[in-house]
N, C-alpha and C positions, 0 to 999 in steps of 0.2 A: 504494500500500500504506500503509495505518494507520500513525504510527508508539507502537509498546507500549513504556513504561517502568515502572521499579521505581522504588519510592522507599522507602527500609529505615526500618521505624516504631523509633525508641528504647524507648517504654516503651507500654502503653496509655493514658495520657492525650495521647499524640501519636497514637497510631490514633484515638483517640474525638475528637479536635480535626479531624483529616480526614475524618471521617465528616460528620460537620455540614454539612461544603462539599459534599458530593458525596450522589451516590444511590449507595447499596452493592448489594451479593446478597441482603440482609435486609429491604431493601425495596423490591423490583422485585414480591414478591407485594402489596405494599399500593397499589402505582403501577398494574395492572391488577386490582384488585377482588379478589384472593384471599387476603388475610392475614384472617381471624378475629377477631384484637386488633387490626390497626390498618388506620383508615380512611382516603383517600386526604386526608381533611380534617385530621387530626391528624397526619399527616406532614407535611402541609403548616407545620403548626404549629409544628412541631418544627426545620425546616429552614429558618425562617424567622426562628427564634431565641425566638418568642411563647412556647411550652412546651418546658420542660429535654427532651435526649434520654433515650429509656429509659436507663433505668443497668442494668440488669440484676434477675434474682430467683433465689427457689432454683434451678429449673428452669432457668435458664441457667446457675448457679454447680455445679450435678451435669453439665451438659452440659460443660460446658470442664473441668470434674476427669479426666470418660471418653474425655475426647477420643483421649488415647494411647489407651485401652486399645484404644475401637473399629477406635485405627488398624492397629495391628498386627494387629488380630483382622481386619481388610480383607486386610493383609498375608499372613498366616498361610493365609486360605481361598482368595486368588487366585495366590499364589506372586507377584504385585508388589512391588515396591517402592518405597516414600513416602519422602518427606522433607518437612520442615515449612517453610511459604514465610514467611519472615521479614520480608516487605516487602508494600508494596498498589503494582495494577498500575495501569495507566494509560492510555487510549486516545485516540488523537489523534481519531478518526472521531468517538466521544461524550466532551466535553469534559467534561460533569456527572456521569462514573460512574467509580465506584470498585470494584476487587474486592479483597477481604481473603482470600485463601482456605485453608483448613484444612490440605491439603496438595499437594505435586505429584508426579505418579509419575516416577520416573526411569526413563529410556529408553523414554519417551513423551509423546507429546506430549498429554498428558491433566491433567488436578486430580480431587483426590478433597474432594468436601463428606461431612461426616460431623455425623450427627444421633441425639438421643436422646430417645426419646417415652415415653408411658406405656402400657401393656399395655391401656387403655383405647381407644387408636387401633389396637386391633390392625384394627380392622375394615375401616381405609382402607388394608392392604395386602391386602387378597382379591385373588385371580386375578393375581397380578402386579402390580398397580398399587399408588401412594404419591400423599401428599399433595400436591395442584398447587401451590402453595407451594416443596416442593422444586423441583419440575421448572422451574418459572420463573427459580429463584434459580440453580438448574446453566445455564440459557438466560445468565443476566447474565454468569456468569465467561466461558463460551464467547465473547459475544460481547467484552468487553471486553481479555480474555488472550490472544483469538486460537487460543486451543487446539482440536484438532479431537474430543476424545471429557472427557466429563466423568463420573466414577465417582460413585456415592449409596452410601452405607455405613450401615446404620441399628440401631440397640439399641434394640429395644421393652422396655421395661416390664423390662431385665435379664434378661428370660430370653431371648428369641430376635432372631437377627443376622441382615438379609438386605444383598445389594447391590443393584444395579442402575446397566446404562450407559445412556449420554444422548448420545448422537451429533449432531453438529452438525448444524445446519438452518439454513439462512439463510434463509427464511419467516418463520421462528417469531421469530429472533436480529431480523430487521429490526420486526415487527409491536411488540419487546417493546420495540426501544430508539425506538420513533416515540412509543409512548405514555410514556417514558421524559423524550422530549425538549417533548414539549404538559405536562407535569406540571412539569417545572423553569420551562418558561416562566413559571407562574403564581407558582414560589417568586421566582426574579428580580424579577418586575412586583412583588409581594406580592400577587397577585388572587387569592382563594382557591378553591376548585375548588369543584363542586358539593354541597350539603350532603345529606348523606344519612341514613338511621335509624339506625345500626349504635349499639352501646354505646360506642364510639370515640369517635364522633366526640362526642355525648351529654357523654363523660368531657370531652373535649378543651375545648367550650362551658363548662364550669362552670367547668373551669380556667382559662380566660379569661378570666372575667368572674362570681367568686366574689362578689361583694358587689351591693346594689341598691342606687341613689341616690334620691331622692325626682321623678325625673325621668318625665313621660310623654310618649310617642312615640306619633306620629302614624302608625295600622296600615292605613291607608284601600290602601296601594297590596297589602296581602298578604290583603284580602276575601275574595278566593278559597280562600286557602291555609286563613284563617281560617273557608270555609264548606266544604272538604275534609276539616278538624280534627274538625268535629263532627260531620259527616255519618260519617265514620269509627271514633267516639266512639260512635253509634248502632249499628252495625254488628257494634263489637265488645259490646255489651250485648246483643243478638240474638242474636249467637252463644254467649254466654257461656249464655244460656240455654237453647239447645238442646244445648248439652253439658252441662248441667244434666239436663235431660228425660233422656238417653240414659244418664249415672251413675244418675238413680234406677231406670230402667228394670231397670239392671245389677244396680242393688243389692236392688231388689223380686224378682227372680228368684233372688239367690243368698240371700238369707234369712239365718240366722244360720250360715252359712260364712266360713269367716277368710278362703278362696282359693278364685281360682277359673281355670280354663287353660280354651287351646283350642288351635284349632293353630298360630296365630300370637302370642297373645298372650297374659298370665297376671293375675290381677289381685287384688289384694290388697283386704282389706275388715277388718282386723283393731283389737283395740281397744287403745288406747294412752293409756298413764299418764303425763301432766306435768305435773312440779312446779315453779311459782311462786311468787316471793318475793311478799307482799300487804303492797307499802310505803306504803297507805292505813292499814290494820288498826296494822302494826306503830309507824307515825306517831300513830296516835290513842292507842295504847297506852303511847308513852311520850313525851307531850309536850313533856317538858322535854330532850328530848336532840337537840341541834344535829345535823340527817342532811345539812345541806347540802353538805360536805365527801366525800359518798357519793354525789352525783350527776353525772353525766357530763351535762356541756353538748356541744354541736353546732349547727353554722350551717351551712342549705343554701338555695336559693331553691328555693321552690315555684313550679312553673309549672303555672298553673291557666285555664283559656277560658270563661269566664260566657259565654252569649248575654245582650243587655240588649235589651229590649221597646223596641219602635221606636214615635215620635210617633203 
């Protein structure tokens, strides 16, 4: 048998110090492919110490404001009862994971994660179901806590509350903590995992390597990559304009209509007034006044692929 320990965090900058060491509930969706914002490459990043951890945003600072409220509003609809787990658990089985969790229901052997979205994801609870993200993250406490049923509590958008249980699976718990343990491996070595498209990782690259040196590298070993780039580069100019050909199509048809529906879908064609400041005009117009002090500078590297004409 496993052995599970607590270890009672003082303040949040001693939760956020153990986080760093460990893999949490927050990101077991980005360690199998399912987090959104973050890619298994900028976690890596992150865990590595190379880029700060998230620190948080609004959407996470209204999320931990409602935390009570959701909770008891879980309470209230299931006759349960919660209490707030003060401490992160521990598991001897997986050395590299960590659970933080929201809360624990008394006189059960269960936790409750409790979540707050925008009324814009109402679409990803149809028929029952929620975001795989949650269901992975309820998978991490299970398996780390030991606990045998895990509650989802969710507040869309402020107006509407659902729950849903998560019943243990040892399938799911083993497949989630294997890919769990191949991910940490790369943090420990510092080998960094697969690079992929995501805007993640994207973000993660520039933060890493924010400035250019007058240095050129020798690209002969990524030929391939570099004749995947362009052929790809073609591909999306093809397309772009047969989704060209199909707007005009749409728009020769609908003639001078603002909108236009069907049974799927609705489409707008409407004319639209914007106003622009003309800092050429306004610069020639009065030459003597110093504008430099009204421009916003910025530094980014362009990343650009010339083909270049061969001997």
């Amino acid at each position: 048998m496993p052995e599970i320990t607590k270890v009672k965090t003082a303040n949040r900058e001693g939760w956020k110090a153990l986080r760093r060491r460990y893999i949490g509930g927050s990101d077991a969706a980005a360690v199998v492919g399912m987090n959104a914002y973050v890619s298994l490459y900028s976690l890596w990043a992150e865990k590595t110490g190379r880029l700060p951890d998230f620190s948080g945003n609004l959407a996470t600072e209204v999320g931990t404001y409602l935390e009570d409220f959701v909770a008891r509003k879980f309470a209230e609809v299931t006759g349960k009862k919660v209490r707030r787990a003060n401490h992160s658990f521990f598991n001897s089985d997986y050395p590299w994971a960590i659970a933080n969790i929201d809360r624990e229901i008394i006189g059960e052997d269960a936790g409750l994660e409790i979540k707050t979205t925008d009324t814009m994801n109402l679409k990803k609870f149809r028929g029952g179901e929620y975001p795989a993200n949650y269901y992975v993250q309820s998978v991490h406490y299970l398996a780390v806590t030991g606990r045998q049923r895990w509650y989802l509590a969710v507040l869309i958008g402020n107006r509407e509350f659902r729950w849903y249980t998560i019943e243990r699976d040892e399938a799911e718990i083993a497949a989630l903590m294997t890919a769990e343990a191949d991910f940490w491996e790369h943090v420990k070595t510092g080998t960094p995992p697969e690079i992929d498209g995501s805007s993640s990782t994207t973000a993660a690259l520039t933060a890493l390597h924010p400035d250019s040196d007058e240095s050129t590298v020798d690209l002969f070993c990524l030929a391939a990559e570099l004749d995947r780039y362009a052929d790809i580069g073609q591909n999306i100019k093809a397309l772009e304009t047969d989704r060209n050909e199909c707007a005009n199509r749409i728009k020769a048809f609908m003639g001078d209509a603002g909108t236009g529906a069907c049974d799927r879908y609705r489409v707008s064609w409407k004319t639209q007034t914007r106003r622009t400041f003309d800092s050429k005009r306004f610069a020639s117009d009065h030459p003597d006044m110093d504008l430099s002090g009204y421009y916003k500078e910025s530094t980014a590297r362009a990343f650009r692929v010339m083909e270049t004409k061969g001997d």
